[in-house]
C-alpha positions as CSV (number, residue, x, y, z in Angstrom):
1,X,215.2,61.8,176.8
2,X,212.8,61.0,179.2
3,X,212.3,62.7,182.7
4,X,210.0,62.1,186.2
5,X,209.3,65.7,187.0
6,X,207.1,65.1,189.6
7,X,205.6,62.4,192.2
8,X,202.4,64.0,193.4
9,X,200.8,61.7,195.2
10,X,201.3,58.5,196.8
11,X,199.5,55.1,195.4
12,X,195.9,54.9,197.1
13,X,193.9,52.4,194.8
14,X,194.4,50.0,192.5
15,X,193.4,51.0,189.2
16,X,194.0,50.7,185.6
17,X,196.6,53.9,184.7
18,X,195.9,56.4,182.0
19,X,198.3,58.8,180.1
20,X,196.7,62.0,179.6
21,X,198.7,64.6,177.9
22,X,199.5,68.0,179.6
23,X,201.7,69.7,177.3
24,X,203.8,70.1,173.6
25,X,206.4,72.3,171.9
26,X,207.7,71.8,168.9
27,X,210.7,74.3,167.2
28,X,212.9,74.1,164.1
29,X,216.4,73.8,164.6
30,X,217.6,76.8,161.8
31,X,214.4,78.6,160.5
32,X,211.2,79.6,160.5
33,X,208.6,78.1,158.5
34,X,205.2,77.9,157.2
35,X,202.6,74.8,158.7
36,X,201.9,72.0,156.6
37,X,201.4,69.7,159.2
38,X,201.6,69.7,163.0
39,X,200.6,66.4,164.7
40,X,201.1,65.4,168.7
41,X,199.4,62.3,169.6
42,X,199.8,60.0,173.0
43,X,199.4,56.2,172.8
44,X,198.2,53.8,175.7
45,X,201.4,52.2,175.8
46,X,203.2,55.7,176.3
47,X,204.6,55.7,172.6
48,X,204.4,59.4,171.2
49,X,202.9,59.3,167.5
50,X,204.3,63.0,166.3
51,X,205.0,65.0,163.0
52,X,206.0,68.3,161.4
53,X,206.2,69.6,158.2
54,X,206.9,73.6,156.8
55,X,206.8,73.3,152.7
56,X,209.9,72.4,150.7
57,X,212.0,74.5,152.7
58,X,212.0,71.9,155.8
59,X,211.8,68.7,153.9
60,X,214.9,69.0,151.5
61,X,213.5,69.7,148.6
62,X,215.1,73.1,148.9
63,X,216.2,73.3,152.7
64,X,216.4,70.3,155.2
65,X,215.6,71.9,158.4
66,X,214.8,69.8,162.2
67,X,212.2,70.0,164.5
68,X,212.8,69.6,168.3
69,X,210.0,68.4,170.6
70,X,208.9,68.6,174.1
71,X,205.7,66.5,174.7
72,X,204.4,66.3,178.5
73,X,202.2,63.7,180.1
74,X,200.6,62.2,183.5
75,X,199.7,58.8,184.6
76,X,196.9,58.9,186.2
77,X,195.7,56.0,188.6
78,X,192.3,56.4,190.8
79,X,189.7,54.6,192.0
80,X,186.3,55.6,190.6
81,X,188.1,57.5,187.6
82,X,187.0,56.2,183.8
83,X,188.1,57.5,180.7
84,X,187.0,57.2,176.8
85,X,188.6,57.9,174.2
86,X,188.0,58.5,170.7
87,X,189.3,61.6,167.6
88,X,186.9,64.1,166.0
89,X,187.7,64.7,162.7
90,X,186.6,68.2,161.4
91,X,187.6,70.6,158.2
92,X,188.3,74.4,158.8
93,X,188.3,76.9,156.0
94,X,188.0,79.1,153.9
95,X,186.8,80.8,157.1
96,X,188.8,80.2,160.2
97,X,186.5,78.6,162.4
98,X,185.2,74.9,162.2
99,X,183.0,73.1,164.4
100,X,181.5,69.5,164.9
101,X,180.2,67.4,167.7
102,X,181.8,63.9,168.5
103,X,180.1,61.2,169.7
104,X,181.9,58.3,172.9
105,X,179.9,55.7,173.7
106,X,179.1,56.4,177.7
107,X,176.8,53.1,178.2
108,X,179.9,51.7,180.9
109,X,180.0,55.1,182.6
110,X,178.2,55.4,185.9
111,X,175.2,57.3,185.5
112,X,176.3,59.9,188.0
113,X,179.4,60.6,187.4
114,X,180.3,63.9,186.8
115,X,181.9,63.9,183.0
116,X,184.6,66.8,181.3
117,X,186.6,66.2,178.1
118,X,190.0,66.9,177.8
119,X,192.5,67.5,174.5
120,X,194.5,64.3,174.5
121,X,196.3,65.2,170.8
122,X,196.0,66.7,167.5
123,X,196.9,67.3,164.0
124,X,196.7,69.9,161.6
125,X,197.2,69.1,157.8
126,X,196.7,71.6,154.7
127,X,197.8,68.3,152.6
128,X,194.0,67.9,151.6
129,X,191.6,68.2,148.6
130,X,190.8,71.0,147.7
131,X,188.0,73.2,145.9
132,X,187.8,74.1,142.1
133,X,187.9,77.4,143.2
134,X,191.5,77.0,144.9
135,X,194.6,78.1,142.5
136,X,196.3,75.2,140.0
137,X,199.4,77.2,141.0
138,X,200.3,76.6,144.7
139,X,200.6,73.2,146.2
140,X,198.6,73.1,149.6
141,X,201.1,70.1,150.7
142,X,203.5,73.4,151.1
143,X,201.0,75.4,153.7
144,X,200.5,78.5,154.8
145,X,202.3,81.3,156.9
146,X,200.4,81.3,160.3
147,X,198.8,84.1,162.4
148,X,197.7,81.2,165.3
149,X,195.6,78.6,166.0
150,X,193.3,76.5,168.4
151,X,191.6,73.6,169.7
152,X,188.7,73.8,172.5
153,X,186.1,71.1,173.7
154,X,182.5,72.0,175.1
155,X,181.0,70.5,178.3
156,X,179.7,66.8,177.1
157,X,175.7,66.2,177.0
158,X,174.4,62.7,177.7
159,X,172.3,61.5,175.1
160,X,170.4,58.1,175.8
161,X,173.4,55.7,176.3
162,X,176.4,58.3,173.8
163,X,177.8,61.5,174.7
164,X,178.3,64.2,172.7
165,X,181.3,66.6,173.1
166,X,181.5,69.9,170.9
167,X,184.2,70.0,169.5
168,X,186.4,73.6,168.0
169,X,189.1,74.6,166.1
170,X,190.3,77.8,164.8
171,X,192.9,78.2,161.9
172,X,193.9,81.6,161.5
173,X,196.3,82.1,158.0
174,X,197.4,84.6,156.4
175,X,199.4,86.3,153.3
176,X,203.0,86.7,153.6
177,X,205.8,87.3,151.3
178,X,204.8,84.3,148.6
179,X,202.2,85.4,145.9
180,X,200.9,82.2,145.1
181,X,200.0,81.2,148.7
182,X,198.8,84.4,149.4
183,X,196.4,83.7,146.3
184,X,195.8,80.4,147.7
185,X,195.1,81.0,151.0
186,X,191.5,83.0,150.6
187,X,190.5,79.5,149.6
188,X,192.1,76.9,151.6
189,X,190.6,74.1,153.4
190,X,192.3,72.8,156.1
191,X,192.0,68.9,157.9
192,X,192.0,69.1,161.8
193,X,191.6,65.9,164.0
194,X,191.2,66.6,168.1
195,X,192.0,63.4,170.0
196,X,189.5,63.6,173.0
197,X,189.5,62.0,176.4
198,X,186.2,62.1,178.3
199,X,186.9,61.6,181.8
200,X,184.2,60.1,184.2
201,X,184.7,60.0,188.1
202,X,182.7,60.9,190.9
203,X,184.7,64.2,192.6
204,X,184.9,67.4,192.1
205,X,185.4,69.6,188.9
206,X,187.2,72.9,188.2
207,X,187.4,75.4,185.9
208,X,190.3,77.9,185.5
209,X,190.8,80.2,182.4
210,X,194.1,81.2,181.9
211,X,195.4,84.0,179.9
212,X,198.8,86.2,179.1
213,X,200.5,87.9,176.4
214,X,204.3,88.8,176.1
215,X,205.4,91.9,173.8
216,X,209.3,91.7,172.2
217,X,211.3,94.4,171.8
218,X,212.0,94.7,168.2
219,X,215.2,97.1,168.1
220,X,217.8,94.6,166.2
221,X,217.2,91.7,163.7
222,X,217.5,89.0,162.8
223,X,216.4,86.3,165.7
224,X,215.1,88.6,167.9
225,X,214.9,87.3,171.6
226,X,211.0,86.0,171.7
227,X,210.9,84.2,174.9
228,X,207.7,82.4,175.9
229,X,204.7,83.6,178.2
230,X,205.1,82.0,181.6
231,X,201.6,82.1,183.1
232,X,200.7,81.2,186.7
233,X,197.6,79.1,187.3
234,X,196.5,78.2,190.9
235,X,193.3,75.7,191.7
236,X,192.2,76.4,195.3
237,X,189.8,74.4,197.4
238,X,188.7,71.1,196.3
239,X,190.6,67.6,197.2
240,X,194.2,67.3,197.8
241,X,194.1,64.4,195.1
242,X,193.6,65.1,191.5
243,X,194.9,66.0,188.3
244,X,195.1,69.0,185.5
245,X,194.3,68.6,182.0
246,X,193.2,71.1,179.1
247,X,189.9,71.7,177.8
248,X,191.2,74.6,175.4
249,X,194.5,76.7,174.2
250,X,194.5,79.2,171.7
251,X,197.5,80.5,170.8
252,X,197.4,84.3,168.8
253,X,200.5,86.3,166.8
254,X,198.9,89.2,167.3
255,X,199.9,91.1,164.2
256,X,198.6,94.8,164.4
257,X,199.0,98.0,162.7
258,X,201.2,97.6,159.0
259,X,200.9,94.0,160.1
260,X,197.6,93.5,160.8
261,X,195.7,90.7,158.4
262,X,199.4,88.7,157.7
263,X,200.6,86.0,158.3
264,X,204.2,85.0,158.9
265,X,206.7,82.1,159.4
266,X,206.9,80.4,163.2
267,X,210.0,79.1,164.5
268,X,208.6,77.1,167.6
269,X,204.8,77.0,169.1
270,X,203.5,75.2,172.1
271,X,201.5,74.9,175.1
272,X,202.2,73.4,178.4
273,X,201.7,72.8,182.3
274,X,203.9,71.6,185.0
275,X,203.1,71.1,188.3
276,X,204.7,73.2,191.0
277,X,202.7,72.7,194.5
278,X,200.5,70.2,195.4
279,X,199.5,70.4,199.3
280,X,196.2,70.2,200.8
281,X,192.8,72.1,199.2
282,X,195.3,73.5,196.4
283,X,197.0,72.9,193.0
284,X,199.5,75.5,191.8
285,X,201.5,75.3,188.5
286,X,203.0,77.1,185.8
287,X,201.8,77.5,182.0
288,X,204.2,77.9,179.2
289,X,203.4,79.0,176.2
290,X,205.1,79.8,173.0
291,X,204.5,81.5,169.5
292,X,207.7,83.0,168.0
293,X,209.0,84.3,164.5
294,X,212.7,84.7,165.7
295,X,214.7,83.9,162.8
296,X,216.9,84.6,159.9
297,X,213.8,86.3,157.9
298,X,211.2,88.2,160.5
299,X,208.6,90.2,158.4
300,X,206.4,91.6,161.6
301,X,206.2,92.6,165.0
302,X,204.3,90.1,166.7
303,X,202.6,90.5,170.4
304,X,201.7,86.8,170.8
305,X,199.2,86.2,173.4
306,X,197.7,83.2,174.6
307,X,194.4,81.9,176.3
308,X,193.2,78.9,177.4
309,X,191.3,76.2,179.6
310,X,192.5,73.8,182.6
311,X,190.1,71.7,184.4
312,X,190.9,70.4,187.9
313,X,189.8,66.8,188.6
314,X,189.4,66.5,192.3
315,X,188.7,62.7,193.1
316,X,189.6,60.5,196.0
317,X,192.7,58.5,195.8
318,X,194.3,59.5,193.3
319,X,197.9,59.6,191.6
320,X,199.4,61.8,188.8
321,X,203.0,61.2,188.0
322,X,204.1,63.6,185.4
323,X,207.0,63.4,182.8
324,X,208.4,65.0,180.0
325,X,210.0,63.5,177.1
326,X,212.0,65.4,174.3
327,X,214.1,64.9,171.6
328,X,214.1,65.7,167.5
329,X,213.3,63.3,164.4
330,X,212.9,64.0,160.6
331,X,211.0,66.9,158.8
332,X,207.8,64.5,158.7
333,X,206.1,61.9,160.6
334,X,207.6,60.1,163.4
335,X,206.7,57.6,166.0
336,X,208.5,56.8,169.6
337,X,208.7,53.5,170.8
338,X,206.8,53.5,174.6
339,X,208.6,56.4,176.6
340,X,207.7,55.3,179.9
341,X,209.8,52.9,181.3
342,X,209.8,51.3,184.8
């Protein structure tokens, strides 16, 4: 189902138009499960290239379980605004973190634009090789019980005619209820890919950090009510034309106390912005984000908590149209046809 949620601005100067993505939330129709894979990726011809897997109990080998989704995107047109694109491709574990630096070719970019990168997609996939160290006795295709995760991208460096964009992820697993995965996960290695947009334009930028938590109230189980964090974010000053994108989201269970160091099964995850005022020297809209257990089996108390990165790009002449599209699909890989439609 596709829906125009907002007209912000109208049509100034003819330009190409570029989808940039602004937000995604996935949840399983029945349970909670592990991640095996997680993938949200935006084509130029508005086409959604999306996946989700959670071991054998989502795929049928011994449960067939659904996942909904809820992926949000802007066309951009402006004069004066470029953007390259290309994927980093980085792996993360045993430790958490993992790191790398992508390279865009930048010789077409003016030399005096000002430059940001924005997360235009991802994937995470614990369907990899892994070490001789890592147990014969737990497939990684299966994954792991989750305590969070995140993606973030540094301020990009010219270098001669490239750029180079750092490029972040964070993986955080952890034991649960399954002794082989809990044996397993000291040692896994995970695959990450961050599709990147590096926008050039001649305007001005804006950084805003956003951040929020939400705690549940844990009196009666099962499927606990575990709402999501609604945070505010406000860009003041600046252009009346321009558009939001993210530059980081990290989102965190929060397990503490008897809890503290697991892991545990998510039902539905995501991370989005919508527009709510648009006027004159200001940009005002809402951040959703989500991180919930709430199911049949819950095995902690979460506190999930969330922080993040929006840029602002204020340029002349600018529009953003923004649009949501939802719907479900398969335990597994999937790919739209073009969503946008005239």
């Amino acid at each position: 189902m596709l829906s125009l949620l907002a007209l912000l601005l109208p049509a100034c100067a003819p330009s190409e138009p570029e989808l940039l993505l602004t937000g995604w939330n996935y949840e399983w129709e029945t349970l909670s499960h592990r991640i095996s894979y997680l993938r949200i990726g935006l084509k130029d011809d508005s086409s959604l290239e999306l996946g989700l897997v959670g071991g054998d109990w989502s795929t049928g080998s011994t449960f067939t379980d659904v996942p909904y989704y809820r992926v949000r995107y802007q066309r951009v047109v402006g004069a004066g605004v470029q953007v390259v694109r290309g994927t980093a491709t980085l792996q993360v574990g045993p430790e958490p973190d993992g790191s790398t630096t992508l390279v865009l070719d930048g010789m077409d970019l003016p030399p005096n634009a000002t430059l940001v990168a924005v997360i235009d997609g991802f994937s995470i996939d614990t369907d990899v090789p892994q070490s001789d160290e890592y147990p014969p006795d737990y497939d990684a295709a299966f994954g792991y019980a989750s305590n969070g995760f995140g993606l973030s991208l540094g301020d990009p460096e010219r270098d001669g005619s490239d750029v180079r964009i750092p490029v972040a992820a964070t993986i955080r697993w952890g034991p649960q209820d399954r002794e082989d995965m809990n044996a397993a996960i000291p040692y896994a290695v995970t695959a990450v890919t961050v599709d990147v947009a590096l926008i050039a334009f001649s305007g001005e930028l804006e950084v805003l950090p956003v951040a929020g938590s939400r705690p549940y109230e844990f009196q009666e189980r099962p499927f606990t009510d575990q709402p999501p964090m609604e945070i505010p974010a406000q860009f003041e000053g600046g252009a009346r034309e321009g558009f939001v994108a993210w530059r980081s989201f990290d989102l965190q269970l929060n397990l503490e106390g008897v809890d503290a160091g697991q892991g545990d099964y998510l039902r539905a995850f995501g991370a989005e912005v919508v527009p709510t005022t648009t006027q004159a020297a200001e940009w005002a809209g809402l951040v959703t984000a989500t991180l919930s257990t709430s199911s049949l089996s819950e095995f902690t108390d979460p506190t999930p908590a969330f922080t993040g990165e929006l840029v602002r790009i204020s340029a002349a002449d600018v529009l953003a149209e923004h649009w949501a599209v939802s719907g479900h699909h398969p335990t597994g890989l999937a790919i739209t046809g073009p969503t946008l439609t005239e």
